[in-house]
C-alpha positions in Angstrom: -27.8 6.5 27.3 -31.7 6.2 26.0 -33.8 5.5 29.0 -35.4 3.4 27.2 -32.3 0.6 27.5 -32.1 0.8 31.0 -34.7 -2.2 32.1 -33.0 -4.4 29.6 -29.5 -3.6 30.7 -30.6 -4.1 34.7 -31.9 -7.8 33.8 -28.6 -8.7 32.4 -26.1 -10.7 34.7 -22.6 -10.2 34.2 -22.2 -14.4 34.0 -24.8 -13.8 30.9 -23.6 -11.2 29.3 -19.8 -12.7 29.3 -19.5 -15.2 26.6 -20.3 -11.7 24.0 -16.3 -11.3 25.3 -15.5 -14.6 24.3 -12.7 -13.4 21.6 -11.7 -9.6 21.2 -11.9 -7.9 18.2 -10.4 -4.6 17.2 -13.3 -3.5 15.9 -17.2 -3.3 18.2 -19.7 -1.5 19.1 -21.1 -2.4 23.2 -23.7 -4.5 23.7 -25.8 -1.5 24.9 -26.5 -0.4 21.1 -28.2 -3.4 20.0 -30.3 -3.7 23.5 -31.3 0.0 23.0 -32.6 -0.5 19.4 -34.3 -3.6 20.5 -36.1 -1.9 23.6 -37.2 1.0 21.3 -38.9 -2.2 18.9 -40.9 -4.3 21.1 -42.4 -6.1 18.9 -39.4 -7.5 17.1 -39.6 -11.1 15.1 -36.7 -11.6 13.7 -33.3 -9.5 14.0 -30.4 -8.8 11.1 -26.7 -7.5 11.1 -25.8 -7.2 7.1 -22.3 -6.3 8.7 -22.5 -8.5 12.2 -18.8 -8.7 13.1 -18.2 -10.4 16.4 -21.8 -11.2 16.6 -22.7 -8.6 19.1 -26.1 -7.7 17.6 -26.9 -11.2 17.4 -25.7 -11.9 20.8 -28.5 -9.4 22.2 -31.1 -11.1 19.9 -30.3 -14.5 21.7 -30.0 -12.5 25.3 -34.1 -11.2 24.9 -34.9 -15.0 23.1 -34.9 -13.6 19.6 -33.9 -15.1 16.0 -31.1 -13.4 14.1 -29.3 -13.7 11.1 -25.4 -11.9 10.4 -23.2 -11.6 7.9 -19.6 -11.1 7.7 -16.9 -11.1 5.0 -14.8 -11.8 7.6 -14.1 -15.6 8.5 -12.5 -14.7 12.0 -15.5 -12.8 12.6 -17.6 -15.1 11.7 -15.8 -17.9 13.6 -16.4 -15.8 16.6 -20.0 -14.9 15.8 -20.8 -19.0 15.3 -19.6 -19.7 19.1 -22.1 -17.0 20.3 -25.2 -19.1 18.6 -23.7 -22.2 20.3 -25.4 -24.0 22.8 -23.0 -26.8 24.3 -21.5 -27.8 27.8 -18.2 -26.6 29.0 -17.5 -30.1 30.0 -17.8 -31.1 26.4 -15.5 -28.7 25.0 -12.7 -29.5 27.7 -13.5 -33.0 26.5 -13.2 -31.9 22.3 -9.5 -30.0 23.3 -8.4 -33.0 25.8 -9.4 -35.3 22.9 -7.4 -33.5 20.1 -4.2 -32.9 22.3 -4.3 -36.0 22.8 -3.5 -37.2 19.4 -0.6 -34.9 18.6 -1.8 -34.6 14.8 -0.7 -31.3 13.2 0.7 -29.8 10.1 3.9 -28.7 9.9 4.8 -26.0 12.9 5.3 -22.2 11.9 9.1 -21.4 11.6 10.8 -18.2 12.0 12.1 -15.1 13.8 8.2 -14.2 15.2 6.9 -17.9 16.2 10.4 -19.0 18.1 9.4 -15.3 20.0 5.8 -15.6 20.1 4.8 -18.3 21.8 7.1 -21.4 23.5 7.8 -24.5 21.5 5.6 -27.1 23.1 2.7 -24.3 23.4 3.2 -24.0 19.8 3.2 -27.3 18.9 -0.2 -27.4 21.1 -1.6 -24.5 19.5 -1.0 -26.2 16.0 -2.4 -30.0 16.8 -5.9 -28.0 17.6 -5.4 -25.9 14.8 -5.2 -28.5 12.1 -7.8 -30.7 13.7 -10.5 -27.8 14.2 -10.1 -27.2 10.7 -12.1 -30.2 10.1 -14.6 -30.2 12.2 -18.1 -28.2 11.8 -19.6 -29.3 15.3 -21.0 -26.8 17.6 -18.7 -28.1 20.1 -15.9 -27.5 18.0 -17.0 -24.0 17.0 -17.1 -23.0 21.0 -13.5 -24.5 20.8 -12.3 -22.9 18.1 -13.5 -19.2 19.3 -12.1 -19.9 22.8 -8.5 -20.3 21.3 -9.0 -17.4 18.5 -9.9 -15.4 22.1 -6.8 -16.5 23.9 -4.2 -16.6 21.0 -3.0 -13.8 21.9 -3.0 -10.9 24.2 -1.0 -9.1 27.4 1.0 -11.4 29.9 -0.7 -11.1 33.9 1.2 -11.9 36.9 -1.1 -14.5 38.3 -2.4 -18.1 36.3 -1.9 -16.8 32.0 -5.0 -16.2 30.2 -3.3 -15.9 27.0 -0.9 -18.2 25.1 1.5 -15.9 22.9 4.4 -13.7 24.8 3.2 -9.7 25.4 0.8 -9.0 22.9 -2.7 -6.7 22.6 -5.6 -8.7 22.8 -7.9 -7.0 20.3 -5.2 -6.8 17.2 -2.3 -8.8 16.2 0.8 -7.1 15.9 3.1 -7.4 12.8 5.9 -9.5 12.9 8.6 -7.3 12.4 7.7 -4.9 15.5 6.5 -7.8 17.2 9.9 -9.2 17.6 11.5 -6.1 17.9 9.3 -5.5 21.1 10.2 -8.7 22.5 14.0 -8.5 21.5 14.5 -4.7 23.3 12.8 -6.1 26.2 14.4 -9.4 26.7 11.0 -11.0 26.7 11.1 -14.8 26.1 8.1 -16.8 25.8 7.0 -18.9 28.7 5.4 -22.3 28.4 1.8 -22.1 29.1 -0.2 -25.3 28.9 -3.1 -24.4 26.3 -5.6 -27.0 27.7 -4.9 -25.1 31.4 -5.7 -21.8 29.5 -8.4 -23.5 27.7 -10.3 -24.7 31.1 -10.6 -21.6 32.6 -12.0 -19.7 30.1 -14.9 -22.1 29.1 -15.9 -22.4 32.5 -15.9 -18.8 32.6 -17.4 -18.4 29.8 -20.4 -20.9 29.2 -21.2 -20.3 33.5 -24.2 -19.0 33.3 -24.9 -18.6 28.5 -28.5 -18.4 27.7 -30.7 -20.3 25.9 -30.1 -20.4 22.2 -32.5 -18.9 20.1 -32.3 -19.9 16.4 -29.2 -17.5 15.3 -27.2 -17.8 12.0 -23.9 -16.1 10.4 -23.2 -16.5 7.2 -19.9 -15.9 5.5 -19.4 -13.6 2.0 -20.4 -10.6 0.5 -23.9 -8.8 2.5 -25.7 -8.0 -1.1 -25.0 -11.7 -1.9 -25.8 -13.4 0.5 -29.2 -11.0 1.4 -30.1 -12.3 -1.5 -30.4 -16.3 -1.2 -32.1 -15.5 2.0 -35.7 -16.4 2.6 -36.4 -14.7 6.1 -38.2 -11.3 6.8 -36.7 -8.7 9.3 -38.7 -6.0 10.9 -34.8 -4.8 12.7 -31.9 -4.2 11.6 -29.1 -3.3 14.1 -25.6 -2.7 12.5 -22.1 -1.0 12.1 -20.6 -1.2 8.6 -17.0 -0.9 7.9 -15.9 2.9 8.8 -14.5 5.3 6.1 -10.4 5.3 5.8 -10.0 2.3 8.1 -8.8 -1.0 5.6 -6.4 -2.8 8.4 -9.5 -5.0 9.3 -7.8 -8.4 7.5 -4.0 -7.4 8.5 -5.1 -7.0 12.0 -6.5 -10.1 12.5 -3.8 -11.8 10.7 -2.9 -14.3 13.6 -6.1 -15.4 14.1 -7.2 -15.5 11.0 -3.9 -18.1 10.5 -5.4 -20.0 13.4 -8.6 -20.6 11.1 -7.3 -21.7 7.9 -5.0 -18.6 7.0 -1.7 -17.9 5.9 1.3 -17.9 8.7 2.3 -14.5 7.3 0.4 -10.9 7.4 -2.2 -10.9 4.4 -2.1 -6.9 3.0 -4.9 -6.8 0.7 -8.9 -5.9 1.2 -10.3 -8.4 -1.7 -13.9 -8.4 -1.1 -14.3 -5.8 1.3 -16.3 -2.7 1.4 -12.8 -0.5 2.6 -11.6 -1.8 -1.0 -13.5 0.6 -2.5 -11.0 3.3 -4.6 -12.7 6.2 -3.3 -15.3 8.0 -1.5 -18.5 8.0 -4.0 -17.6 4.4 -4.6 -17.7 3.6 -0.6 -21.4 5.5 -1.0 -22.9 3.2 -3.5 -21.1 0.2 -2.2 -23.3 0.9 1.1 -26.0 2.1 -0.4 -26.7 -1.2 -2.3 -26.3 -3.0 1.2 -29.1 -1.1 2.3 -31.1 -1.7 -1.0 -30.9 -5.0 -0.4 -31.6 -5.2 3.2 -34.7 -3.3 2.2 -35.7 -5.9 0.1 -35.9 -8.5 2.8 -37.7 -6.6 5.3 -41.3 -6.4 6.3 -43.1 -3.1 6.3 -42.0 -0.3 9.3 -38.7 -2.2 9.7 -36.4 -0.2 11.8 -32.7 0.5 10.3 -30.6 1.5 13.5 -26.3 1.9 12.1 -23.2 3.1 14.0 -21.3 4.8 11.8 -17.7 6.5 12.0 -14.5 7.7 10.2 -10.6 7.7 10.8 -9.3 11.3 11.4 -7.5 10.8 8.0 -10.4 9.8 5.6 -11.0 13.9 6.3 -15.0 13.6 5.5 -18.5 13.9 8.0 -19.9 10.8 9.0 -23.3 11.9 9.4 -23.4 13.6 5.7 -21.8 9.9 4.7 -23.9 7.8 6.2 -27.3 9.4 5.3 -26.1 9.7 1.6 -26.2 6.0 1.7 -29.4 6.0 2.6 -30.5 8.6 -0.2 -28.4 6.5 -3.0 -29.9 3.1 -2.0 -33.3 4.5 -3.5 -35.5 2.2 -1.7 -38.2 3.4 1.1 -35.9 4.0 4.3 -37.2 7.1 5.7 -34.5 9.0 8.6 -35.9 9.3 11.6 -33.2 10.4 14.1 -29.8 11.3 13.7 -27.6 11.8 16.9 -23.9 11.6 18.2 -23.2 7.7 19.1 -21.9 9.0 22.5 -19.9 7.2 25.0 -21.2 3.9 26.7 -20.3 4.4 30.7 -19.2 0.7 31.0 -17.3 0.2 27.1 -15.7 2.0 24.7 -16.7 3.3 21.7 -15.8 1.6 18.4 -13.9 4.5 17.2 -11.7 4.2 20.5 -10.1 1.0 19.4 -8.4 2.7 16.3 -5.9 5.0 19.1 -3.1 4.3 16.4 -5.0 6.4 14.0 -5.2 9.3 15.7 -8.3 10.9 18.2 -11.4 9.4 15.9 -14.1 11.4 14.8 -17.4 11.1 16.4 -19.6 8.4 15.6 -23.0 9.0 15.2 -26.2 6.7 15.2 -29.0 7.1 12.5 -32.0 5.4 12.4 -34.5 5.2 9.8 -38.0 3.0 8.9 -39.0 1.1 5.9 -42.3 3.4 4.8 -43.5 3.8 1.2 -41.8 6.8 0.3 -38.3 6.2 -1.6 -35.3 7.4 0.4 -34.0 10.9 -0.5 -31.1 13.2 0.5 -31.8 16.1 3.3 -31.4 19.3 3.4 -29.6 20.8 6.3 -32.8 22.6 7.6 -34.4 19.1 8.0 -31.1 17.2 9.2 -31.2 19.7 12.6 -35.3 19.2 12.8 -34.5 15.3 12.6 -31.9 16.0 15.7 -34.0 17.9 18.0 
């Protein structure tokens, strides 16, 4: 860990720090990234995540009082990353889900094998009167509500009060249907009712105990070079993880939740829009590469450019030789500074860890490079290893 993090990370309460857990995701980096690169920029004005995810960048912004902007292709993610701008009460989101249970509104309930084993019929039914009424509303309010179910929707059953709503499930990924029910069948595990505004209760409260103050965050949802374009800030950091080489499951294993938003009640297969679409590796490359172009082109001068970066055992290919060929092919004035293995946070895991179905992940590393006048380039080997010591 950079010892430059360490009086940042010692100011941070755990009551602070826990509404960045708010809803899991299968894919994160910890906290600890973000609070390094902003230690190691003192001076920061304005923060950006071209690839934000579950908001955790911007979460650190807000933590040290900081503006930040994400974006995400990702509507769950970006769900998730609009609760973590929020500022509201938990009374007044216990208030918003006591309200809309009260009305018993909803489309038409799921059917089928994997709802009747999922999750128990008045839970369900529960589950679906928020649903359909969330999709309506745009408040803050409503967007703390709407993260704090995506959060609980699913995940592992606990012997004491539930914290989750579905039968046994991971918390981070849904699983598909088929095996899903499989699971439950073998194991004789019927769904229990759990009362959803119960659930609901504890977590806010949890959750919002102790948030800090808000400090002017957005997410916005679509494509990074787009939407870099329409906007009219200026960034002097730029803290981010893009999508890692091999790994496309990030839609299919969010399908549940992404149902809960708007989505269809069956697994969605495809990658349309995404970056892991891309047919092959030199098409990945420039994909990234024009991510970064843009970025450049809405940063100030001596912006820092700090990514995490990985690949799935599979995808066969170096991550450090990837990601600086990004850099080289966006042909705009990033300069490398530091290259170095991600490591292993003493408190989380690693992003890499959460894709254990994919086999033992490669190593991750961090690069980080500054906006100067000279155009990007690719490096020799010789100056790769001076870069790293």
């Amino acid at each position: 860990m950079n010892a430059t993090m360490v009086p940042y990370a010692q100011k941070m309460s755990e009551n602070a720090l826990r509404l960045n857990a708010i809803c899991p995701y299968y894919t994160m980096f910890p906290i600890d990234f973000p609070l390094e690169q902003l230690a190691a920029k003192p001076d920061t004005t304005r923060v950006l995540d071209p690839f934000c995810g579950r908001g955790t960048t911007l979460y650190a912004a807000r933590l040290l009082g900081i503006p930040s902007v994400g974006i995400d292709i990702n509507p769950v993610a970006v769900a998730i990353t609009q609760a973590k701008l929020t500022q509201v009460t938990p009374q007044a989101v216990i208030r918003l889900a006591r309200q809309i249970l009260r009305t018993e509104e909803h489309d038409n309930v799921p059917t089928g094998e994997f709802w009747q084993w999922c999750y128990e019929r008045e839970t369900l039914r529960e589950i679906v009167t928020l649903r359909t009424r969330l999709m309506s509303l745009a408040t803050p309010t409503a967007a703390m509500l709407r993260a704090v179910i995506l959060g609980i929707l699913h995940g592992p059953q606990n012997k004491g009060l539930p914290s989750y709503l579905s039968n046994q499930m991971p918390r981070t990924y849904a699983s598909k249907p088929a095996y899903a029910v499989k699971f439950w069948k073998t194991r004789n595990m019927t769904p229990v009712r759990i009362p959803t505004l119960d659930v609901i209760t504890r977590r806010v409260n949890r959750l919002l105990e102790a948030s800090p103050i808000a400090s002017g965050g957005r997410v916005h949802l679509g494509d990074s070079v787009e939407k870099l374009g329409e906007l009219q800030q200026k960034f002097d950091l730029v803290v981010t993880s893009p999508p890692y080489y091999g790994m496309r499951t990030y839609v299919a294993d969010q399908w549940l939740r992404s149902w809960f938003i708007g989505g269809p009640s069956e697994v969605a297969y495809g990658t349309n829009g995404q970056i892991a679409r891309q047919p092959n590796k030199d098409s990945f490359i420039q994909a990234l590469a024009d991510v970064w172009s843009a970025t450049a082109r809405r940063c100030k001068p001596n912006a820092r450019l700090a990514i995490r970066f990985g690949a799935i055992p599979s995808a066969r290919t170096d991550p450090e030789e990837m990601i600086s060929e990004t850099i080289a092919r966006s042909e705009a004035a990033w300069e490398i500074k530091d290259i170095r293995p991600a490591g292993i946070s003493p408190k989380r895991a690693r992003q890499a860890e959460q894709f254990g179905r994919a086999g033992s992940a490669i190593d991750e590393v961090d690069i980080v490079a500054e906006l100067t006048g000279r155009r990007s380039r690719t490096l020799g080997a010789q100056e790769v290893l001076d870069i790293r010591t």
